[in-house]
C-alpha positions as CSV (number, residue, x, y, z in Angstrom):
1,X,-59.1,24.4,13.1
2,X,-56.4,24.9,15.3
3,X,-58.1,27.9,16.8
4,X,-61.3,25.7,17.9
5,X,-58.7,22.9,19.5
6,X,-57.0,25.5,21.7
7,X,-60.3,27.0,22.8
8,X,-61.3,23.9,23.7
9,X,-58.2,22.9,25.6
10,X,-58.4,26.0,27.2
11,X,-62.1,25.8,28.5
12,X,-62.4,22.7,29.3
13,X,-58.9,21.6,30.9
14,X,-57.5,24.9,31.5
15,X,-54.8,23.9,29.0
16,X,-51.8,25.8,30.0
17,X,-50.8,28.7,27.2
18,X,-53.5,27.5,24.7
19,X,-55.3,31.0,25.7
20,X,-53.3,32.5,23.5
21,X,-55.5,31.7,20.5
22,X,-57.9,34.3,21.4
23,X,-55.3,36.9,20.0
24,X,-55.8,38.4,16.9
25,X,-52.6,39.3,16.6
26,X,-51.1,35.7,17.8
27,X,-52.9,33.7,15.0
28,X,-52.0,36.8,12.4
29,X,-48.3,36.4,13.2
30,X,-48.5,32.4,13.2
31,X,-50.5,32.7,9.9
32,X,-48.0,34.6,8.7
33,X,-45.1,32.1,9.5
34,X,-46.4,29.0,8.6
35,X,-47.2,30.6,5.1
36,X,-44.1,31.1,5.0
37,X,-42.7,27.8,5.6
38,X,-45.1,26.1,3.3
39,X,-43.6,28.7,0.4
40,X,-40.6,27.3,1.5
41,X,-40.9,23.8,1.3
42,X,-43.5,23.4,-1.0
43,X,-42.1,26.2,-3.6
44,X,-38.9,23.5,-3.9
45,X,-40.4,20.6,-4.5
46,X,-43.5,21.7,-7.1
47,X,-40.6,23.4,-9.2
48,X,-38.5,20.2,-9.2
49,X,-41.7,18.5,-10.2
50,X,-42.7,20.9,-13.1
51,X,-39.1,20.5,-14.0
52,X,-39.1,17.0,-14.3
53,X,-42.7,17.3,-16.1
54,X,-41.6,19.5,-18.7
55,X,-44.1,22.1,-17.9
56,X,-41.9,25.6,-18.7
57,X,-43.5,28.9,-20.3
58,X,-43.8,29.2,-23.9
59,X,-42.7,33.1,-24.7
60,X,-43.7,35.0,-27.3
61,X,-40.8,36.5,-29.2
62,X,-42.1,40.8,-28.3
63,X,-38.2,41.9,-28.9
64,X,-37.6,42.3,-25.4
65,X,-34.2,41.7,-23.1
66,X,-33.9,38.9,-21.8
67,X,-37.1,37.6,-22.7
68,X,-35.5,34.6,-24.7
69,X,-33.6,33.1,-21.4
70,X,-37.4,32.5,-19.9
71,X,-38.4,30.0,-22.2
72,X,-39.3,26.7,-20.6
73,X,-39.3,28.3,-16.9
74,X,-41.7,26.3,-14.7
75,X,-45.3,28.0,-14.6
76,X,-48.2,27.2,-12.4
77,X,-46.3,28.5,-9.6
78,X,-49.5,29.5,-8.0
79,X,-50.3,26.6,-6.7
80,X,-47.6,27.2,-4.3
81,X,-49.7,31.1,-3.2
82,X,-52.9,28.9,-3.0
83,X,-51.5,26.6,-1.1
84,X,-49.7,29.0,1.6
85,X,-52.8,31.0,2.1
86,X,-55.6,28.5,2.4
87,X,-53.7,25.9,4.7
88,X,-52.4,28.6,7.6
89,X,-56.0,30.3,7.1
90,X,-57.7,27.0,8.0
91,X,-55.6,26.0,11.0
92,X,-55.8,29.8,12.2
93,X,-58.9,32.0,12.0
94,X,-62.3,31.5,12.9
95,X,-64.2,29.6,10.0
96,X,-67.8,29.8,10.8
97,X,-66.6,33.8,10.7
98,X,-68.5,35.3,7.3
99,X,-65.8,36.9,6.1
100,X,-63.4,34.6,6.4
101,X,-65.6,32.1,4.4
102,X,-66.7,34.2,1.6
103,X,-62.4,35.2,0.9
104,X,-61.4,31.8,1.6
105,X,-64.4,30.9,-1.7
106,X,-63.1,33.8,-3.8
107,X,-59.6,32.4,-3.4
108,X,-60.3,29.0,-4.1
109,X,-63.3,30.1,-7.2
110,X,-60.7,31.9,-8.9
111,X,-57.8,29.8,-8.4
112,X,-59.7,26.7,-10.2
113,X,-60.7,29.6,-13.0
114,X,-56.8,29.9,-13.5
115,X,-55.5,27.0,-12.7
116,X,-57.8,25.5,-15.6
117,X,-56.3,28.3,-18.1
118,X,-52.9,27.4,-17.2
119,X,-53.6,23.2,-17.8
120,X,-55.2,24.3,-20.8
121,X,-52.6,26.0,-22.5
122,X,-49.5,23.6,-20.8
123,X,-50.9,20.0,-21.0
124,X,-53.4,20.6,-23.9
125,X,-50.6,22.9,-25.7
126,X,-53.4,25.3,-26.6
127,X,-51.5,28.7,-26.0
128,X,-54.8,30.4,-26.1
129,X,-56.0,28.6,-22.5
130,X,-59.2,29.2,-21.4
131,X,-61.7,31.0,-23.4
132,X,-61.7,35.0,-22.3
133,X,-65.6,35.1,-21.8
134,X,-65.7,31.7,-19.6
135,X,-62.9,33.5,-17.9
136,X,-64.7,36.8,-17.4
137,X,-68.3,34.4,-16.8
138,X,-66.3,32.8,-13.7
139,X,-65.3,35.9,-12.0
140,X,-68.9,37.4,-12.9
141,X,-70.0,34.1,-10.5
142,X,-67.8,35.3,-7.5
143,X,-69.4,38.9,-7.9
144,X,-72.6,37.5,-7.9
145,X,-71.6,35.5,-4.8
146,X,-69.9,38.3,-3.2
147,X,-72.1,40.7,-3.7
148,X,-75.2,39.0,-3.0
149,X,-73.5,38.2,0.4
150,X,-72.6,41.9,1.3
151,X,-76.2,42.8,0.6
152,X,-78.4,40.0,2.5
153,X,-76.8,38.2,4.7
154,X,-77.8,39.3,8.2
155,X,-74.0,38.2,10.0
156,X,-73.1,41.3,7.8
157,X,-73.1,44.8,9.3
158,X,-71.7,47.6,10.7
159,X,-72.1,49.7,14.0
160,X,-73.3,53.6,13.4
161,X,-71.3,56.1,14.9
162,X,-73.7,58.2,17.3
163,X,-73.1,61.8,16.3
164,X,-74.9,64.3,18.8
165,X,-73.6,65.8,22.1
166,X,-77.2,65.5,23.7
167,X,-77.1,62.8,26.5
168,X,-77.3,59.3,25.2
169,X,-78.0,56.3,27.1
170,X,-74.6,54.1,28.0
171,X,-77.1,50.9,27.1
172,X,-77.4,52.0,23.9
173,X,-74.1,52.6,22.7
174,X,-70.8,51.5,23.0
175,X,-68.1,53.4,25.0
176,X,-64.8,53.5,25.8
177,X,-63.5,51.4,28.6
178,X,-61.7,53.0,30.9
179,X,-61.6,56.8,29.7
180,X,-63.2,57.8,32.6
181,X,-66.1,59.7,30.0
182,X,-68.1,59.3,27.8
183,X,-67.2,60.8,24.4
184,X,-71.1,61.8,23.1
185,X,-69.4,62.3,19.6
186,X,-67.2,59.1,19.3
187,X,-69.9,56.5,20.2
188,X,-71.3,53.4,18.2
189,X,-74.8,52.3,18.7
190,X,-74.9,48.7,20.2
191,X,-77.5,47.5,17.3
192,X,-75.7,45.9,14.1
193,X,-77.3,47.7,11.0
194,X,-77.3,46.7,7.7
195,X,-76.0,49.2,5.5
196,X,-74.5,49.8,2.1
197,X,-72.2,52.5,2.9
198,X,-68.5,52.2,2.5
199,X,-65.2,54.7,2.9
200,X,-64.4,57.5,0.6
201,X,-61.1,59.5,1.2
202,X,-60.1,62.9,1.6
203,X,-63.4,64.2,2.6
204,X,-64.7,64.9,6.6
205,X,-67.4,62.8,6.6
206,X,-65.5,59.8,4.8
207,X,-68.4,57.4,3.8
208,X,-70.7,57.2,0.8
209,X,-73.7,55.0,0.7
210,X,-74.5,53.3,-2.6
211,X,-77.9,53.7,-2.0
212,X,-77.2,57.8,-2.9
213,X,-77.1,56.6,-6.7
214,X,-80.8,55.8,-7.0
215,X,-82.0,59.0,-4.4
216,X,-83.8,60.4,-7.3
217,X,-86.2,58.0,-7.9
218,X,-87.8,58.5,-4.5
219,X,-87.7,56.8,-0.5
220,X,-88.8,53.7,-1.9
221,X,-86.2,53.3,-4.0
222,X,-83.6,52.1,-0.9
223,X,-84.6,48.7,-1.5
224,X,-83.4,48.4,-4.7
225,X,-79.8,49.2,-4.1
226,X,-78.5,45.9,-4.8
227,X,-79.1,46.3,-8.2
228,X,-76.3,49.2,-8.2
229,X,-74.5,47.8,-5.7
230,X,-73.6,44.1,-7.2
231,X,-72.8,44.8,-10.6
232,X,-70.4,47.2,-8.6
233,X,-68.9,45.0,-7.1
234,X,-68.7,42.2,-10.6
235,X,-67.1,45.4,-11.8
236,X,-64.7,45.7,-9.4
237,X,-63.5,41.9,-9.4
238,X,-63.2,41.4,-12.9
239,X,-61.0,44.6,-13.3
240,X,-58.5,44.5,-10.0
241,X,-58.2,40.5,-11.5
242,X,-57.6,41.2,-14.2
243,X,-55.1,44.0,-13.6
244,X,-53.1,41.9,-11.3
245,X,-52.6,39.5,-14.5
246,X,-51.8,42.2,-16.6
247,X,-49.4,43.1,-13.9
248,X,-47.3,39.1,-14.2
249,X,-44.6,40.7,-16.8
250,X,-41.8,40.7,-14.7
251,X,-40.2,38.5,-12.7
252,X,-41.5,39.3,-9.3
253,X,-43.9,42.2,-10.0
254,X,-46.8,41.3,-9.1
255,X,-45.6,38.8,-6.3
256,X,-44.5,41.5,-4.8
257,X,-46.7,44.2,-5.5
258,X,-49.1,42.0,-3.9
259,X,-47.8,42.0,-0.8
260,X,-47.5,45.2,-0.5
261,X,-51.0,46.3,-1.6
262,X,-51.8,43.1,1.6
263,X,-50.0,45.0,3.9
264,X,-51.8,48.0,3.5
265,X,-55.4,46.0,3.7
266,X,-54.6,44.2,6.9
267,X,-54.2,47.5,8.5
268,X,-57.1,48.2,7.4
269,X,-59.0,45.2,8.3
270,X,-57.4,45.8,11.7
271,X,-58.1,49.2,12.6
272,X,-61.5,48.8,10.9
273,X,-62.5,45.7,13.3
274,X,-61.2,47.0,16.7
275,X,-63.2,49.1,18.1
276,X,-60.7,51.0,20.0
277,X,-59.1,51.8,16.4
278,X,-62.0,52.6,15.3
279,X,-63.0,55.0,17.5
280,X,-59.6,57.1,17.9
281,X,-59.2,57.2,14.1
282,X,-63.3,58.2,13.2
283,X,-64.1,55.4,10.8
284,X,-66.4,53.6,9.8
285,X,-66.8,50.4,12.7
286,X,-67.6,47.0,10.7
287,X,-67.6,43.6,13.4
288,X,-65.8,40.9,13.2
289,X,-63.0,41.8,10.1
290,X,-60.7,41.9,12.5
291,X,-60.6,38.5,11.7
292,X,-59.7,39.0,8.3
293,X,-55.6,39.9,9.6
294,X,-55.5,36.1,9.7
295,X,-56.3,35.5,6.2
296,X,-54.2,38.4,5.1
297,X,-50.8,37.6,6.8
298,X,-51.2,34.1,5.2
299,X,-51.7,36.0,1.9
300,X,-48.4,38.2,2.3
301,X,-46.7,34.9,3.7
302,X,-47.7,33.3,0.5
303,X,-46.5,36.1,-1.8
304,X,-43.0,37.1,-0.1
305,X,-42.4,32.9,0.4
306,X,-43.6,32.8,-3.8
307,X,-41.0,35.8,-4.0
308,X,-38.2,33.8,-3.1
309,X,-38.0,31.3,-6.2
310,X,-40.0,34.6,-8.3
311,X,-37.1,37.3,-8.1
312,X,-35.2,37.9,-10.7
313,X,-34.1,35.4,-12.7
314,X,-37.2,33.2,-11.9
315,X,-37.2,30.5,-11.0
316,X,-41.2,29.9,-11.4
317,X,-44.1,31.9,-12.9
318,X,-47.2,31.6,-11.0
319,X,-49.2,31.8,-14.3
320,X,-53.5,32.6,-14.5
321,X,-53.2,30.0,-11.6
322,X,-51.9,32.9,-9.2
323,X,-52.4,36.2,-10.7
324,X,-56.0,36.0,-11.1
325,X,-56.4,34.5,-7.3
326,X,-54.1,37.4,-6.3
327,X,-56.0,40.3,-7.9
328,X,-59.6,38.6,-7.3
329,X,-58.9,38.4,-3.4
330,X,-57.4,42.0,-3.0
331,X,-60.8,43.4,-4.6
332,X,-63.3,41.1,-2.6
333,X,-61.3,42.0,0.5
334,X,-61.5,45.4,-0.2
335,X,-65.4,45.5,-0.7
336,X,-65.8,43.5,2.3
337,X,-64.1,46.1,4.6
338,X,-65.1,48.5,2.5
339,X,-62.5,50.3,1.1
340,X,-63.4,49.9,-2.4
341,X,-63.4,53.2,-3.5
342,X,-59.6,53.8,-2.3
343,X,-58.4,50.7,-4.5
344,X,-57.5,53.5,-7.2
345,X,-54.8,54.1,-4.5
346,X,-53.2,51.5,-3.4
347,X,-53.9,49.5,-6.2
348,X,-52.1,52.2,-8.3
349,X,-50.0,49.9,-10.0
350,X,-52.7,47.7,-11.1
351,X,-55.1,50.4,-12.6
352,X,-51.9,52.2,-14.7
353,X,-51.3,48.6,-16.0
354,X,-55.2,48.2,-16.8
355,X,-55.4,51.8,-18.6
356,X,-52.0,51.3,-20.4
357,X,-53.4,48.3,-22.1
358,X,-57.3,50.3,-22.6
359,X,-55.0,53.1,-23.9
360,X,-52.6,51.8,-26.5
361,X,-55.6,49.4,-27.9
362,X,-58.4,52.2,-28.3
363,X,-55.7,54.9,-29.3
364,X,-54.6,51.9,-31.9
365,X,-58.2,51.1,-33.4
366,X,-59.0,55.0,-33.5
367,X,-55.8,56.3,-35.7
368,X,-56.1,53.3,-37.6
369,X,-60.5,54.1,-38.9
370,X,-59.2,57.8,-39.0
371,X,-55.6,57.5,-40.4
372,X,-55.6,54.0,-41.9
373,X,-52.4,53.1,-40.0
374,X,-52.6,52.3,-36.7
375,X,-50.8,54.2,-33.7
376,X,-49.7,53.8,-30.7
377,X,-49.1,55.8,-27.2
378,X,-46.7,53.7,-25.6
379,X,-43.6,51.9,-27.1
380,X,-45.4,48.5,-25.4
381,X,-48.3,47.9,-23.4
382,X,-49.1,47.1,-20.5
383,X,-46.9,50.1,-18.8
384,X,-43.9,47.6,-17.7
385,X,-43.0,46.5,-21.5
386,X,-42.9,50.4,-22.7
387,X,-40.6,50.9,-19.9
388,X,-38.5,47.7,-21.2
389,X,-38.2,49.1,-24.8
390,X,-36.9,52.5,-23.2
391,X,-33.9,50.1,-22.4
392,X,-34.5,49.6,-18.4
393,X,-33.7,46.4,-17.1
394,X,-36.1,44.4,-15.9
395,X,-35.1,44.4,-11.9
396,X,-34.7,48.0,-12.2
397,X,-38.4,48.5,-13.5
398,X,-39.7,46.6,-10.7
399,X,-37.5,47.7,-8.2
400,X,-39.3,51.1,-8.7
401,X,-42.4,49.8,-9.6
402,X,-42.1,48.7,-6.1
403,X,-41.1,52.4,-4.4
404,X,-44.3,53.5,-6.0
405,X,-46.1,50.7,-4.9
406,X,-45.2,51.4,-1.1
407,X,-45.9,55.3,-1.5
408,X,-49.1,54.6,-2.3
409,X,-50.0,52.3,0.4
410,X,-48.6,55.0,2.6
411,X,-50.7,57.2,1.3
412,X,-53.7,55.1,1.3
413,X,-53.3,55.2,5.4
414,X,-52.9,58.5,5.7
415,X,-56.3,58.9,4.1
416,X,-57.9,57.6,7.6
417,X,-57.0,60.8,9.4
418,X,-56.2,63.3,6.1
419,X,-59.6,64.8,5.2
């Protein structure tokens, strides 16, 4: 909102300093603040409230350290992360911007999905909350969304990199101002294309186009990529969700971890939407996500501000409320800058909590139909617990979960230029 007052101000009454606005990287680093400050202030005063509500965590006695000194710690904390990412988002980016609409829905679609599971199982003392299949049925709606979105919508597309070193026209692509030359390998074309290709690392030619999966059945067959590419895409949102939930053990885990893994995407975002970037570094050229390193600042604003009261010992849990928001927003930003296929990597924490938990259960259910005991591969699932029975305490486990976290993100960057 605040972007559209100051272009206004600026246009119409030369409004001294209100240019500044036009800067990406202006609104990012006010996003960022001002999500921040709302943390801050708001983070206080909801715990107080939950305090004086009596809405604390019940804790299932698993055997653990410490676990008995959470009981009755405030939860619904993520009202506080909703709340620091959707205000500074409003007042700072471009909202008639796609992309910026479609994350700003995801964010508030799965944050009424968790907010309802945490009401249901505090207010209505139902411990089971919300019933797993309307859980899984909601974030099955925001892939449908999403991915329907991706696919059709015409204000979605990417510029194709001209690849020939015969002369090309200067109309018809875009070039480099003031190089001097014109790079006949490092051009884009000037018409937006729709396309279904995103990034795949470590290879020369890093992108992969969904519509490759149905090749077989012929040149017709391009049409019907959506019906790959969506339930993709469902895929991909119900599993980074629900690994960020899996990933709330610990008091600041996946707060933090979080933040991290938004670091890494606003980079991506960033590089991915500038042209310039774009160019030096060979990618893939998509319009308009620059806008996107609004919405993301806000995001790691919101989780290092939630950090504060969600380091050990917390102070607040951010319950189904926050974790599902968390992990549903990281995987519908990565599809829509398309990095999917590298979520493996810097959501490496995520996916080793997911296949812990897919582990220990089918490794359970087999030995017990072929032994008739049942037996397990780690001491606890998901990966955090086992690592608690081995006698770690808790800050130390996420402390390193942390290290590994940032490794990986470092990694993940490298992968622009490492192929």
């Amino acid at each position: 909102m605040l972007y559209y007052l100051f272009t206004y101000l600026h246009d119409a009454f030369s409004f001294p300093g209100a240019g500044v606005f036009q800067y990406i990287t202006f609104r990012a680093a006010a996003a960022l603040i001002t999500s921040l400050f709302i943390s801050m202030i708001i983070g206080k005063r909801l715990i107080n409230y939950l305090r004086k509500k009596q809405v604390g965590e019940t804790v299932r006695d698993l055997g653990l350290d410490g676990q008995k000194q959470k009981q009755g710690t405030p939860t619904m904390g993520g009202l506080i992360i909703l709340a620091a990412i959707l205000v500074p988002s409003l007042l700072f980016a471009k909202l008639h911007n796609i992309y910026i609409i479609l994350v700003l829905v995801a964010t508030t679609w799965l944050g009424i999905i968790g907010f309802l599971d945490d009401y249901i199982k505090v207010f209505k003392k139902d411990k089971k909350g919300l019933p797993g299949k309307l859980k899984i049925l909601g974030q099955i709606g925001l892939g449908l969304i999403v991915g329907f979105t991706m696919y059709f919508s015409d204000d979605i597309v990417i510029r194709e990199r001209v690849r020939q070193t015969a002369y090309v026209p200067t109309s018809d692509v875009f070039t480099m101002e003031g190089s001097g030359a014109v790079d006949k390998t490092k051009i884009f074309s000037k018409t937006p294309v729709k396309s279904t290709k995103t990034t795949i690392p470590f290879v020369k030619n890093n992108e992969f186009d969904y519509s490759q999966l149905i090749s077989w059945m012929g040149n017709g067959a391009v049409k019907w990529t959506w019906l790959i590419f969506i339930p993709i895409v469902i895929f991909i949102i119900i599993a980074v969700s629900n690994g960020a939930n899996l990933t709330d053990g610990l008091d600041g885990l996946a707060t933090g971890t979080s933040a991290i893994i938004g670091l890494t995407l606003g980079v991506l975002a960033y590089v991915s939407g500038n042209i310039v970037f774009a160019n030096y570094l060979n990618i893939m050229y998509i319009p308009n996500t620059g806008e996107l390193a609004i919405y993301i600042s806000a995001f790691v604003g919101a989780c290092i501000g939630f950090l504060w009261y969600n380091s050990y010992p917390a102070q607040v849990f951010m319950g189904d409320t926050g974790s599902l928001a968390l992990g549903g927003v990281i995987a519908v930003f990565a599809i829509m800058i398309r990095k999917e296929i590298m979520i493996p990597i810097f959501c490496g924490i995520f996916l080793a909590e997911n296949l812990s938990v897919v582990m220990q259960v089918s490794w359970f259910k087999f030995t017990k139909r072929k032994y008739g005991e049942g037996r397990r591969i780690f001491k606890m699932s998901p990966l955090h617990h086992h690592f608690q029975k081995q006698g770690y305490h808790e800050s130390k486990i996420v402390l390193r979960f942390f290290i590994v976290g940032i490794m990986l993100a470092v990694l993940t960057i490298v992968t622009l230029k490492l192929r």
